[in-house]
C-alpha atoms as an extended CHARMM CRD file, in Angstrom:
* protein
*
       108  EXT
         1         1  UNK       CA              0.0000000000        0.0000000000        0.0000000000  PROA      1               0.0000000000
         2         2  UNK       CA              0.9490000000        3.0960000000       -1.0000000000  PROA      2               0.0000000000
         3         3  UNK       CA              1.9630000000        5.9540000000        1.9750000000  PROA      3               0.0000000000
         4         4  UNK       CA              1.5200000000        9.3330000000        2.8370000000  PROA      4               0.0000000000
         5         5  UNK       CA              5.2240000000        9.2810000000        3.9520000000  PROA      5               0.0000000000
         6         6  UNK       CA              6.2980000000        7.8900000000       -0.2470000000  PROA      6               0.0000000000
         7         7  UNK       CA              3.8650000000       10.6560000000       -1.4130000000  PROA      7               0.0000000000
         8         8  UNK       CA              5.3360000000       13.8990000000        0.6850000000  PROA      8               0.0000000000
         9         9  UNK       CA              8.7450000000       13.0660000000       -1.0250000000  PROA      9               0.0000000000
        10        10  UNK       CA              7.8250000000       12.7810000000       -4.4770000000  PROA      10              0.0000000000
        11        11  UNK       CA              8.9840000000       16.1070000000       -6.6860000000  PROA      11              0.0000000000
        12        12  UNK       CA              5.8390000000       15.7190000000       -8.9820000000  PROA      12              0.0000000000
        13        13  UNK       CA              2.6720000000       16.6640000000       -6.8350000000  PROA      13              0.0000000000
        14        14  UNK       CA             -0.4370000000       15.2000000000       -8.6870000000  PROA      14              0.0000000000
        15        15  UNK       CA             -4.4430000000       16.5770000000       -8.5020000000  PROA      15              0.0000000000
        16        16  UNK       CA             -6.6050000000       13.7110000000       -7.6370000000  PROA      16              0.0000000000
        17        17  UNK       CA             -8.0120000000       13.5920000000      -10.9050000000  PROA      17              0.0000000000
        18        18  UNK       CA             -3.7450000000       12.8480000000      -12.3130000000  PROA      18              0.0000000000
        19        19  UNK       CA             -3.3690000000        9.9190000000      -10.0120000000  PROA      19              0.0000000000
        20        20  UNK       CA             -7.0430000000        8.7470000000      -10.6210000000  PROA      20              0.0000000000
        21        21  UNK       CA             -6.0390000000        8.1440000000      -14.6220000000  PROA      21              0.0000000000
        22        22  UNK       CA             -2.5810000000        7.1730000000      -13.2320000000  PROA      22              0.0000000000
        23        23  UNK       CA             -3.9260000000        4.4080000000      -11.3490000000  PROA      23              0.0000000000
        24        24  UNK       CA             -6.6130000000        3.4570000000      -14.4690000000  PROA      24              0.0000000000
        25        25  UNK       CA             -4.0520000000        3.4970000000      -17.0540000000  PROA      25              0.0000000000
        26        26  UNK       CA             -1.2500000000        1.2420000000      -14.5100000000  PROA      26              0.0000000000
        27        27  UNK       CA             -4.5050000000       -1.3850000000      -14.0810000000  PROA      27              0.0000000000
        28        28  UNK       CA             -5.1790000000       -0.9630000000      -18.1750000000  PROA      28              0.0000000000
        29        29  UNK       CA             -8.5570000000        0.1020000000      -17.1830000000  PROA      29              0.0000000000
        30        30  UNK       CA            -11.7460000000        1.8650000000      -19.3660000000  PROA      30              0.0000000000
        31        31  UNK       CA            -12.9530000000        5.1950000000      -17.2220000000  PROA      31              0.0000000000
        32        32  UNK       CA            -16.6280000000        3.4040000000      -17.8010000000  PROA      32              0.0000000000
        33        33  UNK       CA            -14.9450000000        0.2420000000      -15.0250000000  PROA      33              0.0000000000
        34        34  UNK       CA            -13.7930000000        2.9120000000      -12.8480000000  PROA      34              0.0000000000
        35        35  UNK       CA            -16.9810000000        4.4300000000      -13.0910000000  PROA      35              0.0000000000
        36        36  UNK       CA            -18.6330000000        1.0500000000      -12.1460000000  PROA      36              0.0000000000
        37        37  UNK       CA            -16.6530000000        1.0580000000       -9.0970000000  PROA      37              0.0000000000
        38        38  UNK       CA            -18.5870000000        4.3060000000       -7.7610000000  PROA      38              0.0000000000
        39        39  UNK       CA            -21.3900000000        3.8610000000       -9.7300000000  PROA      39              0.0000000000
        40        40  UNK       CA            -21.0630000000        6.7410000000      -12.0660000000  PROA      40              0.0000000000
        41        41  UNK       CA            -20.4410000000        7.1330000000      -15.6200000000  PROA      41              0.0000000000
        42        42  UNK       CA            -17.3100000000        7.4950000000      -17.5960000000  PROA      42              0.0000000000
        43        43  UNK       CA            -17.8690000000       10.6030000000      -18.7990000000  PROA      43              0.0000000000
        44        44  UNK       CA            -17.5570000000       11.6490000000      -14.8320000000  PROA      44              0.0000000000
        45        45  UNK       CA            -14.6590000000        9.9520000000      -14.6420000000  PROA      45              0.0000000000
        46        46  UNK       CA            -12.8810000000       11.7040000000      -17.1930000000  PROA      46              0.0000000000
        47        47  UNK       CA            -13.8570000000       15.0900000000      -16.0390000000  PROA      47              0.0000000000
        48        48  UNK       CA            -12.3390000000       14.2890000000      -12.6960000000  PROA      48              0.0000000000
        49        49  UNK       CA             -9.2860000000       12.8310000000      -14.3420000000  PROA      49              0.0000000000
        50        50  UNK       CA             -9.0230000000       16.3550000000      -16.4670000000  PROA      50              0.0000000000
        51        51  UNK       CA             -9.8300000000       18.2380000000      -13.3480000000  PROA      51              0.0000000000
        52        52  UNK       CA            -12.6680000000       19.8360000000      -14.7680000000  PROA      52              0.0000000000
        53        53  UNK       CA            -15.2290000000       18.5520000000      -11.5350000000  PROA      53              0.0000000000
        54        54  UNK       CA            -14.2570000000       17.0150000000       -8.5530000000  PROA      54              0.0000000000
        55        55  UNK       CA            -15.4070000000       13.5660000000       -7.3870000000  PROA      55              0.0000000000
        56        56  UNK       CA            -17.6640000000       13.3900000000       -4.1970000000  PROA      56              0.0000000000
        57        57  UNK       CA            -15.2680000000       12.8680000000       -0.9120000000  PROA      57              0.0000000000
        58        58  UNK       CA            -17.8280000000        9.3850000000       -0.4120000000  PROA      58              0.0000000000
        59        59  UNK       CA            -16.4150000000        7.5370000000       -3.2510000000  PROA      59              0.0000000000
        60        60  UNK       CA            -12.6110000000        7.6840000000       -2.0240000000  PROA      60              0.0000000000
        61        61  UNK       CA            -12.8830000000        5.3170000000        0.4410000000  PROA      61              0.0000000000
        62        62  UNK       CA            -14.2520000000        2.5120000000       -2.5750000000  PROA      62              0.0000000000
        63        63  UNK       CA            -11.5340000000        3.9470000000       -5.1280000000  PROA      63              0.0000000000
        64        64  UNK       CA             -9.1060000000        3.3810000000       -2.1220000000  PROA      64              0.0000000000
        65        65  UNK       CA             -9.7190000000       -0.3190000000       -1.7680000000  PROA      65              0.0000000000
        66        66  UNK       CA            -10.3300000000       -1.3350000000       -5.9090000000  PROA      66              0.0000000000
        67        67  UNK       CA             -6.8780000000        0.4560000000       -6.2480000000  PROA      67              0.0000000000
        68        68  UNK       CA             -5.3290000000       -0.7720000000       -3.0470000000  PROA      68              0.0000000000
        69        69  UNK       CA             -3.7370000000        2.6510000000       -1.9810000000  PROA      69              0.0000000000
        70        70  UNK       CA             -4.3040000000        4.5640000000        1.5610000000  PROA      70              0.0000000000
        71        71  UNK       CA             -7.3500000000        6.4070000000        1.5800000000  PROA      71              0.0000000000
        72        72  UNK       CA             -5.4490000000        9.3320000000        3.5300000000  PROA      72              0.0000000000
        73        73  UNK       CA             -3.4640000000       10.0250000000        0.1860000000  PROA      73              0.0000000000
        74        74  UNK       CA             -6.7190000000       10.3580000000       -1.8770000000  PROA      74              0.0000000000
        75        75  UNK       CA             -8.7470000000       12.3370000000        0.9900000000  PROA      75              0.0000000000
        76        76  UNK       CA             -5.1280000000       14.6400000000        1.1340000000  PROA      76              0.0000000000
        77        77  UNK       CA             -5.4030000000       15.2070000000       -3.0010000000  PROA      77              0.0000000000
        78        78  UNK       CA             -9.3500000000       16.3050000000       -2.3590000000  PROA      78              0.0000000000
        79        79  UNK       CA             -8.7980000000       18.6160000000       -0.1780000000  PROA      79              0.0000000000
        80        80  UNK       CA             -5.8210000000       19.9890000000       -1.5890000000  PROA      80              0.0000000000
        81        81  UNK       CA             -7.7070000000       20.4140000000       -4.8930000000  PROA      81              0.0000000000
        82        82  UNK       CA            -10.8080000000       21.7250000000       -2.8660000000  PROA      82              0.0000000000
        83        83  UNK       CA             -8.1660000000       23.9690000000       -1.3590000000  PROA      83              0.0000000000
        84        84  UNK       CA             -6.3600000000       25.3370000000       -4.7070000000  PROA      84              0.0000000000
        85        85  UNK       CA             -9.7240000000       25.7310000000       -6.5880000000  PROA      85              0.0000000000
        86        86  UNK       CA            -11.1470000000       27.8450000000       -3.9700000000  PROA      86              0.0000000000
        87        87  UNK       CA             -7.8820000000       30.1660000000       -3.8060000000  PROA      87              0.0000000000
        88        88  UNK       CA             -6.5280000000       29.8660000000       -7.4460000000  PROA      88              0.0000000000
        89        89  UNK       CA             -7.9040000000       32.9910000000       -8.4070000000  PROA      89              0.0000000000
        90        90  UNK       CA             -7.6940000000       35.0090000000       -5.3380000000  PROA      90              0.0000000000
        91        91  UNK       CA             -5.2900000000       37.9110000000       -5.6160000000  PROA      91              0.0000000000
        92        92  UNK       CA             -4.4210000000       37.3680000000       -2.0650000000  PROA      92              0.0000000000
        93        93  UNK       CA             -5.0490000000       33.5050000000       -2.0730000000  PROA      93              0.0000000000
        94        94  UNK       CA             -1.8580000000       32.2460000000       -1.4230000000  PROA      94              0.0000000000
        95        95  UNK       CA             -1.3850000000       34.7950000000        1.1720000000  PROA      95              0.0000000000
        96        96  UNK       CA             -4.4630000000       33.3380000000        3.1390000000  PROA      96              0.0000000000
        97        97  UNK       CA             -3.2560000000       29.4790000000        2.3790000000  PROA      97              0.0000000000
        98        98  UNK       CA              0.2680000000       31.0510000000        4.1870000000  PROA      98              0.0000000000
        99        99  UNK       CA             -1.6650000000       32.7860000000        7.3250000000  PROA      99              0.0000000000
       100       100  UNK       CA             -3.9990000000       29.4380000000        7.8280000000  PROA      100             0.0000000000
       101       101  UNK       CA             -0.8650000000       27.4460000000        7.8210000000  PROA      101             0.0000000000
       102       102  UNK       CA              0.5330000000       29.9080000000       10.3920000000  PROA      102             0.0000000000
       103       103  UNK       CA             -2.7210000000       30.2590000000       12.5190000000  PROA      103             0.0000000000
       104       104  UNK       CA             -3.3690000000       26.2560000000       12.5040000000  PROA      104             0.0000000000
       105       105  UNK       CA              0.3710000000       25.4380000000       13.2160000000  PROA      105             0.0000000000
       106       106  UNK       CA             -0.2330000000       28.2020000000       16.3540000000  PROA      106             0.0000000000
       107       107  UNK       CA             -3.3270000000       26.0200000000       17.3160000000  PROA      107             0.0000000000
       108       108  UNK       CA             -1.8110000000       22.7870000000       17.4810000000  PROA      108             0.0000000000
C-alpha cells in the first residue's frame, strides 16, 4: 500500500483527478470500469481525471480499496484540490493558504 510518507517526497505533486487516470491506465482500465466502481459514468470519470469537476469525498474510500492505496493520500489530493480551486484565483489567495498554515500550526 501506497503511503503518505512515499507521497510527501515525491517532486511531482499530482491533482486527484492525475493519479485517478494514473492508477486506471497502470490497471489498463476503461474510465466506464472505474466508473462502475462508484457507480457513475465514464464521462464523470474523465472530467475528474481532467480536473474539470471534482469527485464526491464518499467515493474515495471505494476507489481506495479497488486500487489498493491509503485512503489518507486520496482524501489529502481532495482537499488539496478543494483547497487550490477555492484560492486559485484570489489575488491574495496564497497569502491566506500562508496565514492558515501559520494560525493552525499556532493552534496545534
Amino acid at each position: 500500500m501506497e503511503t503518505l510518507h512515499k507521497m510527501k517526497n515525491q517532486t511531482n505533486y499530482q491533482t486527484l483527478g492525475e493519479m485517478l487516470r494514473q492508477l486506471r491506465e497502470e490497471n489498463n482500465l476503461m474510465q466506464r470500469e472505474v466508473g462502475a466502481v462508484i457507480e457513475v459514468d465514464g464521462a464523470l470519470i474523465s472530467k475528474v481525471e481532467n480536473n474539470e469537476k471534482p469527485i464526491n469525498r464518499e467515493h474515495l474510500k471505494k476507489l481506495s480499496a479497488f486500487f489498493e492505496i491509503d485512503e489518507d493520500m486520496l482524501q489529502l489530493l481532495w482537499l488539496a484540490d478543494k483547497i487550490r480551486n477555492i484560492i486559485k484565483d484570489e489575488p491574495l489567495g496564497l497569502k491566506a493558504l500562508n496565514y492558515t498554515h501559520t494560525k493552525l500550526n499556532n493552534e496545534h
